[in-house]
C-alpha positions as CSV (number, residue, x, y, z in Angstrom):
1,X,-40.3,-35.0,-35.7
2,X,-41.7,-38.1,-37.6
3,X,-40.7,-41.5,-38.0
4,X,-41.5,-44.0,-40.3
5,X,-41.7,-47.6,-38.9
6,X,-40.8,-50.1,-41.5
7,X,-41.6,-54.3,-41.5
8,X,-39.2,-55.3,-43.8
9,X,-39.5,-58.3,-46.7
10,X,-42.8,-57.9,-48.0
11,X,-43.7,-58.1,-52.3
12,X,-45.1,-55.2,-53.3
13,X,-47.2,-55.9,-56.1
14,X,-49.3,-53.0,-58.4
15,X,-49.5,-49.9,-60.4
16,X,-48.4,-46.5,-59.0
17,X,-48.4,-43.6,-60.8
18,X,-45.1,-40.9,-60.0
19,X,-46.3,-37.1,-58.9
20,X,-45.4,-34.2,-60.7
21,X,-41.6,-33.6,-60.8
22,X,-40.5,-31.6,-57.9
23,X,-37.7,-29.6,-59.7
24,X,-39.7,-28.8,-62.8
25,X,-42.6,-27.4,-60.2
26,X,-40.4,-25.0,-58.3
27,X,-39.3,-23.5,-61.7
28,X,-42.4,-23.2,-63.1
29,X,-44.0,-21.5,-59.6
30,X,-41.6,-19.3,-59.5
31,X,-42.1,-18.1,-63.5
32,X,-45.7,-17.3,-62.5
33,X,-44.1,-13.8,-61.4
34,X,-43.4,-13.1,-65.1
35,X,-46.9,-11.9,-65.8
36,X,-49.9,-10.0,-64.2
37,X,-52.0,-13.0,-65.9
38,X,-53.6,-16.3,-64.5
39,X,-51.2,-19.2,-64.7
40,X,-52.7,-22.2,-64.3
41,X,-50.7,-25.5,-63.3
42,X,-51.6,-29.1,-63.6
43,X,-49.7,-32.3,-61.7
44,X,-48.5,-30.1,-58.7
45,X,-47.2,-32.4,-56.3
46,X,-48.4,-32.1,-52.8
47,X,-45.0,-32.0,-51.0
48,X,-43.2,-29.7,-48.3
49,X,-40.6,-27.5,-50.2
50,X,-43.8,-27.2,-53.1
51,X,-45.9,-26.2,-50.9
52,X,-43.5,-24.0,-48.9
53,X,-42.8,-21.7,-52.1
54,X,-46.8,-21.8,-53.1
55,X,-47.0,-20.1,-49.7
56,X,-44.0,-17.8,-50.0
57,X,-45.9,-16.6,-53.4
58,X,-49.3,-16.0,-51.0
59,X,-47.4,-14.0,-48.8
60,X,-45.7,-11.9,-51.5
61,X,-49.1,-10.8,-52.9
62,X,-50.1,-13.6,-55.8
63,X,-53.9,-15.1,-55.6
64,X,-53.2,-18.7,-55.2
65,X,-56.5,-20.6,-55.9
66,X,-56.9,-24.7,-55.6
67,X,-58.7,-25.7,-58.8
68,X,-58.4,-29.3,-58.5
69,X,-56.5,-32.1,-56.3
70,X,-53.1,-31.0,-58.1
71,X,-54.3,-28.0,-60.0
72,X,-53.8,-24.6,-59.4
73,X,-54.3,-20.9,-60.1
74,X,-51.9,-18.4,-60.3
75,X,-52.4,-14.3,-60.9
76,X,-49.1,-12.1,-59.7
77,X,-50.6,-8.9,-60.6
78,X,-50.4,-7.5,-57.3
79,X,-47.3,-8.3,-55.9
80,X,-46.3,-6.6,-53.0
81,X,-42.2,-5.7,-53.5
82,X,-41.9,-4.2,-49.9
83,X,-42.4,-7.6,-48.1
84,X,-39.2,-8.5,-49.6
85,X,-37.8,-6.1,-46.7
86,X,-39.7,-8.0,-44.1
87,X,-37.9,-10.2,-42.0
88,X,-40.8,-12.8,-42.4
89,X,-39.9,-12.9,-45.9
90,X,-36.3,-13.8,-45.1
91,X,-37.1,-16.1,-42.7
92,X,-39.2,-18.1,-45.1
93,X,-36.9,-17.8,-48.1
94,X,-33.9,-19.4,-46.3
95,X,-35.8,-22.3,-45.5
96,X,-36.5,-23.5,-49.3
97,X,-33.7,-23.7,-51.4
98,X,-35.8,-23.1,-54.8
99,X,-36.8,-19.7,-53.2
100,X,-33.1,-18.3,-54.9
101,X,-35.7,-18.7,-58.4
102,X,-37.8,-16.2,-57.7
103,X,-34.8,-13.2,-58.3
104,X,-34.7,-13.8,-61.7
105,X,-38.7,-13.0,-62.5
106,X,-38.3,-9.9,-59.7
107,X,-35.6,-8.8,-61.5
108,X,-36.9,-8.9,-65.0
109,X,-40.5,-7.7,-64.4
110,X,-39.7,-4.9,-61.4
111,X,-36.0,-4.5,-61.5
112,X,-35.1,-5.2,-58.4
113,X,-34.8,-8.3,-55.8
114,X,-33.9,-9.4,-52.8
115,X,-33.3,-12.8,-50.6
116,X,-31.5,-14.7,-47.8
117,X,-29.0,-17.4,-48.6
118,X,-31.3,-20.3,-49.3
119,X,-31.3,-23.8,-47.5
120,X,-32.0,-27.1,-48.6
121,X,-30.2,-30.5,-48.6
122,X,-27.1,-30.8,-46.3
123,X,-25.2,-32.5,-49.0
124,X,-22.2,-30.5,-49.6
125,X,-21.6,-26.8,-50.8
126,X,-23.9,-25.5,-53.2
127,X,-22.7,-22.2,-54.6
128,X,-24.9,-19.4,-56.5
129,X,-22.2,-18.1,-58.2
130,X,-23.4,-19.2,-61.4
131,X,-27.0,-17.2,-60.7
132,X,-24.9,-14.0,-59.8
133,X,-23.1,-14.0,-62.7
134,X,-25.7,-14.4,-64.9
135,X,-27.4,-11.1,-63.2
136,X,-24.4,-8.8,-63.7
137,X,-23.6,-10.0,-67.4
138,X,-27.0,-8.6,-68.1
139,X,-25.8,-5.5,-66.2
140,X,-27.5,-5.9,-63.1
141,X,-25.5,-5.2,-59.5
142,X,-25.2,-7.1,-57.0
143,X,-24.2,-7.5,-53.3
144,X,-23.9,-9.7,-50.1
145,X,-24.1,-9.1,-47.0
146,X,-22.1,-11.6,-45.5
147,X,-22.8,-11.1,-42.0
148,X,-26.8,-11.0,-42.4
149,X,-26.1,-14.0,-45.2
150,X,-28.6,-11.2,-47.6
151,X,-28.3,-10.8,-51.3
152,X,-29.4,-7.5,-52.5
153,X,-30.0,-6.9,-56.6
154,X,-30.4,-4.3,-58.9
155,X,-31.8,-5.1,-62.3
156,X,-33.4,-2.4,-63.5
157,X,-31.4,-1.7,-66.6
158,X,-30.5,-5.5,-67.7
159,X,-29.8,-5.4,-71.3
160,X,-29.2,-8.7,-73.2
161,X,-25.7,-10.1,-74.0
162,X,-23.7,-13.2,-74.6
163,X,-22.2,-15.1,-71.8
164,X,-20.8,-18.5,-71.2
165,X,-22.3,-20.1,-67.5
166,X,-19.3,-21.1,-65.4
167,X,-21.7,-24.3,-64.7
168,X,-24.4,-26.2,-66.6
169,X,-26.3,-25.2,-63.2
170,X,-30.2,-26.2,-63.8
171,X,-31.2,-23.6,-61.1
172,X,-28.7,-21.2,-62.6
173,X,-29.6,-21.5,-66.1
174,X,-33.7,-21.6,-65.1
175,X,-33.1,-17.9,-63.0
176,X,-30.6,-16.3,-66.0
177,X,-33.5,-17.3,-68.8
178,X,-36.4,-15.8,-66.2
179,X,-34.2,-12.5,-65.5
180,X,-33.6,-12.1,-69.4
181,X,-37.0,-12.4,-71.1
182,X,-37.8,-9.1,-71.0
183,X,-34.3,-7.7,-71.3
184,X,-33.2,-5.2,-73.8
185,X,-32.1,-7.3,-77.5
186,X,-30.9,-10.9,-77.6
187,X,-29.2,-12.6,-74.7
188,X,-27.4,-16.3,-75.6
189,X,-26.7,-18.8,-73.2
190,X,-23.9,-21.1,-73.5
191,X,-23.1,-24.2,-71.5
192,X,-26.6,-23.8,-70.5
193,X,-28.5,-27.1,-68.8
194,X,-30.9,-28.4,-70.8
195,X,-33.1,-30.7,-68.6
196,X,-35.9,-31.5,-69.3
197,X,-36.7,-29.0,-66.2
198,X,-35.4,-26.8,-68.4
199,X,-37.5,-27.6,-71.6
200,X,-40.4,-27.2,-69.8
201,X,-40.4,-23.7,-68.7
202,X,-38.7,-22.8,-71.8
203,X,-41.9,-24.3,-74.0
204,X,-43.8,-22.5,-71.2
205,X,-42.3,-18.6,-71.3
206,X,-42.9,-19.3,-75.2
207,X,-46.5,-19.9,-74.8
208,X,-46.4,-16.5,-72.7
209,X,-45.0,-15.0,-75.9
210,X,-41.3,-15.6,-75.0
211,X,-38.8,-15.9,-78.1
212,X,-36.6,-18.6,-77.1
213,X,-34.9,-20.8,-79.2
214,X,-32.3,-23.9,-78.7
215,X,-34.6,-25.4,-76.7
216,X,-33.2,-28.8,-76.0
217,X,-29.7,-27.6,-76.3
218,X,-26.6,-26.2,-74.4
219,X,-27.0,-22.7,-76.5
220,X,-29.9,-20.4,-75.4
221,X,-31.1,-17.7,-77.9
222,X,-33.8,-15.5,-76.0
223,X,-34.9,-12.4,-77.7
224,X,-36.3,-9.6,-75.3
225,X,-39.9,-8.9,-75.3
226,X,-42.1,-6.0,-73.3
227,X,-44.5,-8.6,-71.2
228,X,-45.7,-11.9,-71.0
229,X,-49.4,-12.9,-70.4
230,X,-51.1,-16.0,-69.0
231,X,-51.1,-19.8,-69.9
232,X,-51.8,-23.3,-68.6
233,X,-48.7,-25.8,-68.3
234,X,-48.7,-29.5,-66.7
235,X,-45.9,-30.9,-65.2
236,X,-43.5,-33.6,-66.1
237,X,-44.0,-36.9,-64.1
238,X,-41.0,-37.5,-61.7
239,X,-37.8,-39.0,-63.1
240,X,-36.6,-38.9,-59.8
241,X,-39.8,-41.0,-58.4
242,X,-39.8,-42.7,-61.7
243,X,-36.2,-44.1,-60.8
244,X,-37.3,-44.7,-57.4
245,X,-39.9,-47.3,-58.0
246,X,-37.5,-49.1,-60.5
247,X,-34.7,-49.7,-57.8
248,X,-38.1,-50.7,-55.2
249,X,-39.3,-53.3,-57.4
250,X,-35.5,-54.8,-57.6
251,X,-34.5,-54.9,-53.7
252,X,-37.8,-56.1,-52.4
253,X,-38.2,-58.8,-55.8
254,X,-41.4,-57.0,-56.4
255,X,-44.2,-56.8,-59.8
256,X,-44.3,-53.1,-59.8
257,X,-46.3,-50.8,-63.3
258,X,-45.3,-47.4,-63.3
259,X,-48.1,-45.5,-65.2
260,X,-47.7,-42.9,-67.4
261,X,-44.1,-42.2,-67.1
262,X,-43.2,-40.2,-70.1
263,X,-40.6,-42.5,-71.0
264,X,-38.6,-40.4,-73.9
265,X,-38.1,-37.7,-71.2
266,X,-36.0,-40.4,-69.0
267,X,-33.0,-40.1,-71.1
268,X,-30.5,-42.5,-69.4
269,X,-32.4,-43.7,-66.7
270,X,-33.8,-46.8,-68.0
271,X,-30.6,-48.0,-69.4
272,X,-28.8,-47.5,-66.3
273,X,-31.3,-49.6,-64.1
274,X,-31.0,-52.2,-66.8
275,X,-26.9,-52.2,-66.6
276,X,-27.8,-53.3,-63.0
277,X,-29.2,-56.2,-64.5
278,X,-33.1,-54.9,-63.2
279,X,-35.4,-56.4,-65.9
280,X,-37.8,-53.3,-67.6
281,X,-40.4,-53.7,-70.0
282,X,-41.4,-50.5,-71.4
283,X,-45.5,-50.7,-72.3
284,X,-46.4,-47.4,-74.3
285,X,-45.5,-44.7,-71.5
286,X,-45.8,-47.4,-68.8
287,X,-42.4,-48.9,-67.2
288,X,-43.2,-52.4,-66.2
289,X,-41.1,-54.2,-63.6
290,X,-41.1,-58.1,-62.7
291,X,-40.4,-59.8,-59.6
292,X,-36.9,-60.6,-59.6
293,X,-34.8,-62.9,-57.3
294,X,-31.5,-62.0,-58.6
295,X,-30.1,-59.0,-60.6
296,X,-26.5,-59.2,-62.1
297,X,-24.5,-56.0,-62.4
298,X,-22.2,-55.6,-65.7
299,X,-19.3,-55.2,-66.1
300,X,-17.5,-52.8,-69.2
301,X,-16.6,-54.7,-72.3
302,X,-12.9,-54.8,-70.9
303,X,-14.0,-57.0,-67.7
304,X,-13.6,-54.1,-65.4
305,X,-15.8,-52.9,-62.6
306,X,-19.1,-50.9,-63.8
307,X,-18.9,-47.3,-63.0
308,X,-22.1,-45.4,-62.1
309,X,-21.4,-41.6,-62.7
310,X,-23.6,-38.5,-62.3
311,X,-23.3,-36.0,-65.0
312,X,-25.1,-33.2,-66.7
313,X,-28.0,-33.7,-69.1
314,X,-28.2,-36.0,-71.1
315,X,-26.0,-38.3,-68.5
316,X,-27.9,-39.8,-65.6
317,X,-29.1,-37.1,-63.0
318,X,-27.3,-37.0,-59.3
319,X,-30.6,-37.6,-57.3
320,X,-30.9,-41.1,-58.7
321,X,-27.4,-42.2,-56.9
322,X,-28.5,-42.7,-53.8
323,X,-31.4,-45.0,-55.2
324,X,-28.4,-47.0,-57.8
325,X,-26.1,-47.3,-54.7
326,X,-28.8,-48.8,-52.3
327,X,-30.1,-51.3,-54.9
328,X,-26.6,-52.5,-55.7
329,X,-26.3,-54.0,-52.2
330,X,-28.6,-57.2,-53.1
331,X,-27.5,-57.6,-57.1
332,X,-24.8,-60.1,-58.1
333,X,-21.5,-58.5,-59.0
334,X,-19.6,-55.0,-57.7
335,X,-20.2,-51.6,-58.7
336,X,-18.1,-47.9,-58.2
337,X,-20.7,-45.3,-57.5
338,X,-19.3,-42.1,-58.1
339,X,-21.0,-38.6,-56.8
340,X,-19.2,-35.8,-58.6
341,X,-20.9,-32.9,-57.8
342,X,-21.4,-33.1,-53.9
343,X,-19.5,-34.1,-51.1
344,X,-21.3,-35.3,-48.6
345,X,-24.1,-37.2,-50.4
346,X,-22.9,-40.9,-49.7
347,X,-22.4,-40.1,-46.1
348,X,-26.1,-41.9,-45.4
349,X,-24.1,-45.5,-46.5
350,X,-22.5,-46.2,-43.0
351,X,-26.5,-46.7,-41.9
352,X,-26.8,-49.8,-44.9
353,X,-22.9,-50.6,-43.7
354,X,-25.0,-51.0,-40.2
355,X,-27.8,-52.8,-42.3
356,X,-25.3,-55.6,-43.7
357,X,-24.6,-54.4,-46.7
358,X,-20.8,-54.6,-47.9
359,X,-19.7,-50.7,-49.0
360,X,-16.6,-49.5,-48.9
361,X,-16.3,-45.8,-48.8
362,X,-13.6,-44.7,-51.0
363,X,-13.8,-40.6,-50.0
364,X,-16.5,-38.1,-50.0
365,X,-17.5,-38.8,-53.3
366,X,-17.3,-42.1,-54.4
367,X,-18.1,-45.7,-52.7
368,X,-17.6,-49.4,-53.9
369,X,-20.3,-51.6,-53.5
370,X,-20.3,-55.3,-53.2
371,X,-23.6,-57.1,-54.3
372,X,-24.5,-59.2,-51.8
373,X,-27.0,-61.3,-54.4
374,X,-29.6,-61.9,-51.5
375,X,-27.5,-64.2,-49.8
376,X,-27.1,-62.2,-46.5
377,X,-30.4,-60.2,-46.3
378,X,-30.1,-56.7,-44.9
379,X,-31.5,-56.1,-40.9
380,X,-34.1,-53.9,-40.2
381,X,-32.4,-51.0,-37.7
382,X,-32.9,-47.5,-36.5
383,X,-31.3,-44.8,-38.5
384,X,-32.6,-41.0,-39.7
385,X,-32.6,-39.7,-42.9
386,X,-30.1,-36.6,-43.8
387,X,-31.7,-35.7,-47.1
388,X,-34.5,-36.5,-49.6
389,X,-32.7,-38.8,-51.9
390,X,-30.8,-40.9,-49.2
391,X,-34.1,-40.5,-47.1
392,X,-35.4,-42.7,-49.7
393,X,-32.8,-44.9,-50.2
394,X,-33.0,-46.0,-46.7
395,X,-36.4,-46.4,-46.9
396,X,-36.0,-48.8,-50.0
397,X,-33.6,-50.6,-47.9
398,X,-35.4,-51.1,-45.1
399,X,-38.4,-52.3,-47.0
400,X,-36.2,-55.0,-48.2
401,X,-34.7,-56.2,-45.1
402,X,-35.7,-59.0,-42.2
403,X,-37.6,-57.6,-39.3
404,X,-38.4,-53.8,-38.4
405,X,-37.0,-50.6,-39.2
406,X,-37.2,-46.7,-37.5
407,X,-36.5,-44.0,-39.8
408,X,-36.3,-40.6,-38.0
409,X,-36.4,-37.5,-39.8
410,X,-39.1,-38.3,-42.7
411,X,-39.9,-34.8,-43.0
412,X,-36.4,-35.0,-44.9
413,X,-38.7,-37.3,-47.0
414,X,-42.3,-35.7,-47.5
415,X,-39.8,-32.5,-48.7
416,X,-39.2,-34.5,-52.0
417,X,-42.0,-37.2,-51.9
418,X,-45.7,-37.3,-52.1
419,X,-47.8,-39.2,-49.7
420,X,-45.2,-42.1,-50.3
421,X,-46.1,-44.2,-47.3
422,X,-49.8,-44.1,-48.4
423,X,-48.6,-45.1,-51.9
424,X,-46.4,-47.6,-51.2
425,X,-48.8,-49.5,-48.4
426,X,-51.3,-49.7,-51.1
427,X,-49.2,-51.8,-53.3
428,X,-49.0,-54.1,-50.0
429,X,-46.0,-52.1,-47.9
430,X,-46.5,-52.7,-44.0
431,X,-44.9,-48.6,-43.3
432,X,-46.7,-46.7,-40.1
433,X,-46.0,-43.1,-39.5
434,X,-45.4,-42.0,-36.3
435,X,-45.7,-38.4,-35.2
């Protein structure tokens, strides 16, 4: 296990540009199944559940070839369908969440799929109903075996229909669009997420010679074809990242450039760090940051108490909680963060609690902050990260505190975040890895 060990209340000062977004890449990796063509991918971010599922698609047959520092090569014409029975292919499914996106291009393409229940964060239940559904409205079968934890599927008749998704689920929607490209007449997708994520491989399959339309939308048109064949796609930058380095540059009153950020594909993110009272300049596609010793939190237009919300697209994204709650604790003013859609999320706050900061946790999902507006600094401590987001978060808040910090568990971290002590030491951050 790795720690990261953190001297607190430095500047950070510089440009840093965000990776390629995580979610967008597991999406995209697994779509590469679709067709028996090359697929190359630009902006592939060099992190642990990334490069878990490039070597899930190795062992399932597909030529993986490096072309460049975050390029690669992709050809699934030989994929081998009988490893799916191996228990080394279980074994390395249930470790990756993103793995349960792979069903929807083995069922479309060879009729058939198989996996274990995935893993991932420890943040709450995480159902797959919404994937399952999608399957058998298109007419394919399904079962679980609940004591091996095994999902077993049989598409090989899907046929297109309508159907209305019990949940705007971005994995969800992602698998139902892979399964239904090449199924039988026109399948339409309503309540479907439309994340930029989303967009993406949507804009991608269409390059393959997909026939999607709504792109953008809640309502999925996708007319059946007979195969697919190769293309190039490059990745989004990070929003996730992107918010990261926003709510950095606030705690630890840092002059912090984030380059080439896409900024129409941020939707609310922006605005929300700005509501905090963090001070953005937006310079082309950069996102420029100033120091800043304090940062005042709004209020509504009533007088009451700001509420922070996740929501589906276009409202702002649930990975970028952690980040608003941490970098509430040194504004001015108070702040309701509210996590709707898992329970156990804000369980990392009794570690900033520890820290100094003044958090009252209201129930699973939703926790009062009190700005402390730099007045008590935050002590450096020992704590371990549970997840990737709140991983983060803690390491934000220990890079604004007094004295040193341990955090335990940063392979939580590396899952979600590229090389981030390297990147963040080279705008002037004092963090050491140990192993």
């Amino acid at each position: 296990m790795a720690s990261f060990r953190v001297r607190g209340g430095i500047r950070l000062k510089g440009e840093i540009v965000p990776q390629g977004a995580k979610n967008e890449a597991l999406q995209i990796l697994c779509a590469v199944l679709l067709t028996s063509e090359d697929v190359h991918i630009h902006k592939i971010p060099n992190i642990r559940d990334v490069n878990k599922l490039i070597e899930l698609l190795s062992d399932m047959g597909v030529a993986v070839e490096k072309t460049g520092p975050e390029s690669y090569r992709f050809n699934a014409s030989a994929v081998n369908l009988k490893y799916l029975e191996t228990i080394d292919f279980l074994k390395k499914a249930s470790a990756l969440r993103g793995s349960v996106m792979i069903l929807g291009p083995l069922l479309s393409r060879f009729g058939k799929g198989r996996i274990s229940k995935p893993g991932g964060d420890k943040i709450g239940r995480r159902r797959m109903d919404t994937h399952f559904l999608g399957f058998q409205k298109l007419g394919a079968t399904f079962h679980y075996d609940y004591r091996k934890e095994i999902y077993h599927i049989d598409g090989s008749d899907l046929t297109g229909c309508y159907m209305l998704l019990d949940e705007a689920s971005v994995t969800g929607t992602a698998n139902i669009i892979m399964a239904s490209v090449f199924a039988k007449g026109k399948t339409v997708i309503y309540n479907a997420a439309c994340e930029p994520y989303i967009q993406q491989l949507c804009l991608m399959i269409n390059r393959m010679g997909g026939r999607i339309a709504g792109i953008g939308s809640n309502l999925l048109e996708i007319e059946g074809v007979k195969a697919l064949k190769g293309t190039e796609h490059t990745l989004l930058p990070d929003m996730i990242e992107i918010g990261s380095f926003i709510g950095l540059a606030a705690m630890t009153q840092s002059e912090i450039t984030i380059k080439n950020a896409q900024v129409n594909k941020l939707g609310v993110i922006p605005d929300t760090f700005k509501r905090m009272g963090i001070k953005l300049e937006i310079r082309g596609d950069d996102i420029y940051v100033p120091s800043q010793k304090h940062y005042e939190i709004e209020t509504f237009i009533d007088g009451s108490i700001l509420t922070i919300a996740d929501a589906i697209w276009p409202g702002f994204t649930p990975d970028l909680l952690s980040i608003v709650l941490v970098t509430a604790t040194q504004a001015k003013g108070t702040v309701l963060v509210h996590q709707k859609m898992f329970e156990s999320r804000l369980f990392f706050v009794d570690k900033l609690i520890d820290m100094g900061a003044q958090i009252i946790l209201c129930d699973p999902h939703r926790a009062t902050v009190i700005g402390l507006d730099r007045k008590y600094p935050l002590k450096g401590i020992r704590m371990t990260s549970p997840d990737i987001r709140a991983g983060v978060a803690l390491l934000i808040a220990a890079l604004s505190a007094e004295g040193t910090s341990v955090i335990d568990n940063v392979e939580q971290i590396d899952r979600g975040y590229q090389f981030i002590d390297q990147r963040l030491n080279a705008l002037g951050a004092d963090i050491i890895r140990m192993d």
